[in-house]
C-alpha positions, 0 to 999 in steps of 0.5 A: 283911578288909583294913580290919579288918587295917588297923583292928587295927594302927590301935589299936595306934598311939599317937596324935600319929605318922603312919603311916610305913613308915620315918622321914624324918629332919629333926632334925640328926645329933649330931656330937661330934667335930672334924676333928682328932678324924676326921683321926686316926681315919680315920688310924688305920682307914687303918693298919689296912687297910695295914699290919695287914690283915684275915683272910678265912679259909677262904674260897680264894674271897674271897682268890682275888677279893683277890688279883685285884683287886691287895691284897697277901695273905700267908697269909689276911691280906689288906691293901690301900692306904687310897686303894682300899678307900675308892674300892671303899666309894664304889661302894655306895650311900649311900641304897637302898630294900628292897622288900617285898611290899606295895609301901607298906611299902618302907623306904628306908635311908641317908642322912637316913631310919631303920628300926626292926626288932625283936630278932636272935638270942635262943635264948630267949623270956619272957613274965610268964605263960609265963616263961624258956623256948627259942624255939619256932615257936610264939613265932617265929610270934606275935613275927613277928606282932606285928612286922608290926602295931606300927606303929613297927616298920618291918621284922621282921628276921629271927631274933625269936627261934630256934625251937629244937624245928626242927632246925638244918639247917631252921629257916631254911626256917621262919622266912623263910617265916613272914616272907613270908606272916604279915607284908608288911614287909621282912624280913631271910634267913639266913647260917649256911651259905652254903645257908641263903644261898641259899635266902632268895635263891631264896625270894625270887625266888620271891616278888619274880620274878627281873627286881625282884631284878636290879635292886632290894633285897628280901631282906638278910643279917645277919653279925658279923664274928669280931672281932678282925680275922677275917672266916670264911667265914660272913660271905664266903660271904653277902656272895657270896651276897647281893651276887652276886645284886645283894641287900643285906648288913648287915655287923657287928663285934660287939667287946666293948672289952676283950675283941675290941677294945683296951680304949680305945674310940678304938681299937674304934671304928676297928678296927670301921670297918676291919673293915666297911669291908673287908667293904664293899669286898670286897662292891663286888668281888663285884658294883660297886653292891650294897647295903651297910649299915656296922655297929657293935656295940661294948659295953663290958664287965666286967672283973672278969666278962667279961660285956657291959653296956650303955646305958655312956658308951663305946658311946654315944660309939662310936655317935656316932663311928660315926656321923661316920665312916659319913657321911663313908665315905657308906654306911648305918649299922646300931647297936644300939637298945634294948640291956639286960643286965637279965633282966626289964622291970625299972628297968634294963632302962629306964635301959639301953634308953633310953640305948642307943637315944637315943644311936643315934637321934642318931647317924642310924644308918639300920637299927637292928636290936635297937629292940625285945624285947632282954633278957638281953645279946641272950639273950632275946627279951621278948614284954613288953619287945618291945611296952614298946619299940616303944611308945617307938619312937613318941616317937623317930619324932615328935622325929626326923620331925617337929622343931618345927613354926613353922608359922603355925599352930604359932604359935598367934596366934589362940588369944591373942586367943580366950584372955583373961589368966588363961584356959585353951586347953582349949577354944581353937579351936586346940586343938580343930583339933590337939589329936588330934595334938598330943601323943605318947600312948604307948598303955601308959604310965598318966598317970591319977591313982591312984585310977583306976589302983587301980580298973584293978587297979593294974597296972605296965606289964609286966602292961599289955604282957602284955594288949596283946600278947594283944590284938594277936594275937586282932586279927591278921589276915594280909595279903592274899597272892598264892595262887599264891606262897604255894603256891610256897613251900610247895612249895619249903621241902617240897622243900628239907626232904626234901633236908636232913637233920636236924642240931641244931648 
């Protein structure tokens, strides 16, 4: 069974990768700004610590740990002298590893590796055959599913999609479940109440035992902080949570330039530092050394609609110096990945998607959420688009993982005394000992001639990813999974939904 489960995600992958459950970077970051340029920046985050401050509102809790720890707190603002925030932000870890439950799927996220992970957030799924619709579990099911196969997603995340026919109050006992038993990738928990917090934690206690999570990452949470300047209790609450039992959390500013950041792009770049940075530190008084991870999520907009775009000049740029920053603040860096307004896998989509992830690749961002699926502004979660992306994803993989070989054999010198003036290195013994490798082959773009993509039934690349899809999930197979956890869970979540009642906000 292991090797048939082995076998399917094997004819998934594009040839000319390695398997990998994270990448290993060896292209060098993309630095675009000078040390005056960082100077005046990090000038300006300091600014905004000191004198502006940052609200934790409705949280007497988290300002009852400020004011412990020395800030200055009037009202719900909480400001703090750069020199300490920075100090506290040097307690994280720049570099750890989350575990997941097949040990050979642990990612490690900071310094020079980067993860992939799918979508967050969409209330809604499309499909070419099935067509705009809400989440359902059903989709939940399938889309966590293929996740846990492609080999260029590294982690599922956690929210592929809302599965709206499962009250509020429950869905997170549902989706974390889902993740835990229908992959073995590392996986993401809930944040909308502290609650929900709590039960991925004692989930995942009940999968991992209380002694791995004192002392190691296997279970994170993903917040937005409500820019401009706030941080609610939503985002307190799960760091106190996730923090507080020594577990990892993604902390994100979601500013949209122009909107919940200054219009200049200079500007939300540093509020966005200042905003997460302040997260950070407030994580390190919860508990010194919890996993943190800095995030951005600027996008520009249009200031005749109001509606996001993306794949622009300015949040490409706002990712390489986010990127700058992050480094030197030494704590990982979560970005956007293949980001698109565009409601269908269509040439924008394209052109959006690969401008928004590139610019994140070169940046060294060391989680990227959103690398697959993403459509319609984050509002739907694309089955097509999902498998369209995690297919490119493999190119990104080899260029940042793999560089260019000078190896010896690299250099080819055998194949120009086989090879006369004038030949081909078809049938080169070079050729013949790397040519299984040697390219990237992305399973779902067609590069034949036309004839033979008439005889296919001249289908474009949505109606290919349609087939893939589907056979990737008539191939699945659950991973190998210990009974009496699984039962444990079960148990657990059937307790906690005779507990809950059911609420649908």
């Amino acid at each position: 069974m292991a090797r048939r489960a082995r076998a399917a995600r094997n004819r998934s992958a594009p040839t000319g990768v390695p398997a990998s459950p994270h990448i290993q970077r060896v292209l060098p970051f993309f630095d675009p700004l000078d040390a005056e340029q960082i100077e005046r920046l990090e000038a300006l985050v300091d600014w905004i610590f000191q004198d502006v401050g940052i609200a934790f509102r409705d949280d007497p809790e988290a300002l009852r740990i400020w004011k412990e720890a020395g800030a200055s707190i009037e009202g719900d603002i909480v400001r703090m002298p750069a020199d300490q925030v920075r100090a506290l932000c040097e307690t994280a870890p720049s570099q750890f590893t989350q575990l997941a439950r097949n040990p050979e799927r642990s990612v490690t996220i900071g310094g020079t590796n980067q993860v992939f992970a799918p979508i967050y957030g969409a209330p809604f799924v499309r499909d070419v055959e099935g067509g705009r619709r809400y989440g359902d579990m059903d989709s939940f099911e399938k889309l966590v599913k293929l996740a846990y196969m492609h080999p260029n997603l590294h982690h599922t995340g956690l929210v592929i999609c809302e599965p709206c026919d499962v009250p509020v109050s429950k869905r997170h006992l549902d989706m974390v479940y889902t993740h835990m038993t229908c992959s073995d990738k590392p996986h993401l928990g809930a944040i909308t109440e502290m609650s929900r917090a709590q039960d991925s934690v004692d989930m995942a206690e009940i999968l991992h035992g209380a002694d791995v999570m004192e002392h190691n990452c296997v279970i994170m949470g993903n917040v937005n902080t409500n820019s401009p300047l706030l941080v609610d209790k939503v985002v307190s609450e799960a760091i106190r949570t996730y923090c507080g039992r020594n577990q990892g959390i993604v902390v994100v500013p979601f500013i949209l330039t122009g909107a919940m950041g200054p219009v200049s792009t200079a500007a939300s770049v540093a509020q966005a530092m200042a905003e997460a940075m302040m997260c950070c530190a407030f994580s390190q008084l919860v508990r010194p050394g919890a996993p943190f991870i800095l995030g951005n999520f600027l996008s520009s907009m249009s200031l005749k609609s109001g509606a996001p775009t993306f794949g622009m000049p300015e949040p490409v740029i706002s990712n390489y110096a986010i990127g700058q920053l992050a480094r030197r603040a030494g704590l990982p860096l979560r970005c956007g990945g293949s980001l698109t307004a565009s409601k269908i896998e269509d040439a924008q989509a394209a052109y959006e998607s690969a401008d928004s992830m590139h610019s994140t690749m070169l940046a060294g961002a060391n989680f990227v959420l959103h690398s697959a699926g993403w459509m319609e502004g984050g509002l739907v979660t694309g089955f097509e688009k999902l498998i369209m992306d995690a297919d490119r994803l493999g190119s990104y993989q080899k260029v940042l993982s793999q560089g260019l070989d000078t190896s010896e054999d690299a250099f080819a010198r055998d194949a120009y005394g086989e090879v006369a003036p004038g030949g081909h290195f078809l049938g080169s013994a070079h050729t013949m000992r790397n040519y299984q490798t040697a390219f990237y082959e992305p399973k779902l773009s067609d590069s034949e001639n036309v004839e033979s993509w008439e005889e296919g039934g001249s289908k474009d690349m949505r109606q290919r990813a349609f087939t893939r899809w589907n056979e990737m999930l008539a191939q699945y197979e659950p991973p190998p999974m210990d009974i009496a956890k699984k039962e444990e869970l079960q148990a657990y979540v059937a307790r906690r939904k005779e507990e809950l009642p059911d609420a649908w906000y």
